[in-house]
N, C-alpha and C positions, 0 to 999 in steps of 0.2 A: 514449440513455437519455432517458426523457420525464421531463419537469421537475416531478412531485412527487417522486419517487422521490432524484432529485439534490436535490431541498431538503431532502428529510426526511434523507438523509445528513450532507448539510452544514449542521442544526440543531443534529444529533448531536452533532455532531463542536465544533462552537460552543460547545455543555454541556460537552463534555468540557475544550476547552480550557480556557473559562472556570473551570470547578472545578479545574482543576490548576493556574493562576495563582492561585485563592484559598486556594488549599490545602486545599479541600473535598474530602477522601477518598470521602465518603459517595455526592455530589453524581457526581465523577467515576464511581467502581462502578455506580452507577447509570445512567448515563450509558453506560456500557460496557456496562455490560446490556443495555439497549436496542438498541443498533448490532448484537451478538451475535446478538439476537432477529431482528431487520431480517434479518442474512445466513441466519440459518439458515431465517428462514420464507419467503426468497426463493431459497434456494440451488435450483438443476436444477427450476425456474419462470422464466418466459419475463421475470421480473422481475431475475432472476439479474445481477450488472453486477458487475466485476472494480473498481467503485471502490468499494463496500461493502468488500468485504473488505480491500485496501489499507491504508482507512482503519482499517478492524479490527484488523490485522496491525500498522500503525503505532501504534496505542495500546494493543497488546498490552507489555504488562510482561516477560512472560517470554519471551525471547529463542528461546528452541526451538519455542513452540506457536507465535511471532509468525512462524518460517521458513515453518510447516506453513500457515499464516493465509497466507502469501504462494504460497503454492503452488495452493493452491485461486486464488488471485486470478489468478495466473498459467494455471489453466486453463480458465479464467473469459476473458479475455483471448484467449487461442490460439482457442477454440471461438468465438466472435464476433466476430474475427478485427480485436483492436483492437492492432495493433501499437503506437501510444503508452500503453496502458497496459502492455502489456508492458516495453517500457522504464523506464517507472518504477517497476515492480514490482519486475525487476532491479536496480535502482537502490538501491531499498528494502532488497531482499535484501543486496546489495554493501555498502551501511552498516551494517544492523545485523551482518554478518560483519566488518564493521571496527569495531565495538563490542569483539566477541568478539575481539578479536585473531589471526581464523584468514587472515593475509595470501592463502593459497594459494586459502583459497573466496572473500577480496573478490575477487581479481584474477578470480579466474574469472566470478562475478556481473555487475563490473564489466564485464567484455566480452562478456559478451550482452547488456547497457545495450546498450552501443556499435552490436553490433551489431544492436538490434531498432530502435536507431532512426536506421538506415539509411534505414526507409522513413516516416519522420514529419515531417509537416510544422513540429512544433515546435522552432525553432531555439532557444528559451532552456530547453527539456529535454536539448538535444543535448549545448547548450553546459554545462551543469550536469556531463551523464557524464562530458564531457572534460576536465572540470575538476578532476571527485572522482579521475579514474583518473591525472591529472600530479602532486595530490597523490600516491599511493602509491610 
């Protein structure tokens, strides 16, 4: 990912936090707008990066469109062939399914974590799946 794209994400994403620690509704939706705008005017453009939408998906509110947010991210991912975001996306998925309380889809999430990141070099991502999946 070439480093405007990754900052403009993570400026985003900066607004966002910050207006959900101040309790700026306005601030955050806006905020959220933007990142939305980001994914969909990058989406199937060579701009396209499974960490936009992630991060979209993760500050998505409603739990059903956030799965779908993760979906695209996840095929965003598989087509550029970033096996660590696929596990965190998994990952992703895996929690907010254990938000939902649907044991039977974290577990399943949960082990395609596990196993996308068979092949990642990140060992404190690894360690994180195997952590969330000894909780369950």
């Amino acid at each position: 990912m070439k480093a405007p794209l990754y900052n403009e994400i993570l400026d985003i994403c900066q607004l966002i936090a910050n207006a959900s620690a101040e309790g700026n509704d306005e601030a955050r939706n806006d905020a959220c707008k933007n990142l939305q705008k980001l994914c969909a005017t990058n989406q199937d453009s060579p701009k396209d990066h499974p960490l936009q939408w992630e991060a979209l998906g993760d500050f998505t509110e409603d739990g059903d469109l956030a799965m779908d947010i993760y979906e695209i991210a996840l095929a965003s991912a598989d087509k550029l062939e970033l096996p660590t975001f696929a596990a965190s996306i998994y990952l992703a998925m895996a929690q907010r399914q254990h938000e939902f309380e649907e044991t039977e889809k974290t577990i399943e999430y949960a082990k395609q974590a596990e196993i996308a990141s068979e092949n990642i070099d990140s060992d404190e991502l690894k360690q994180e799946i195997k952590a969330f999946l000894a909780d369950l």
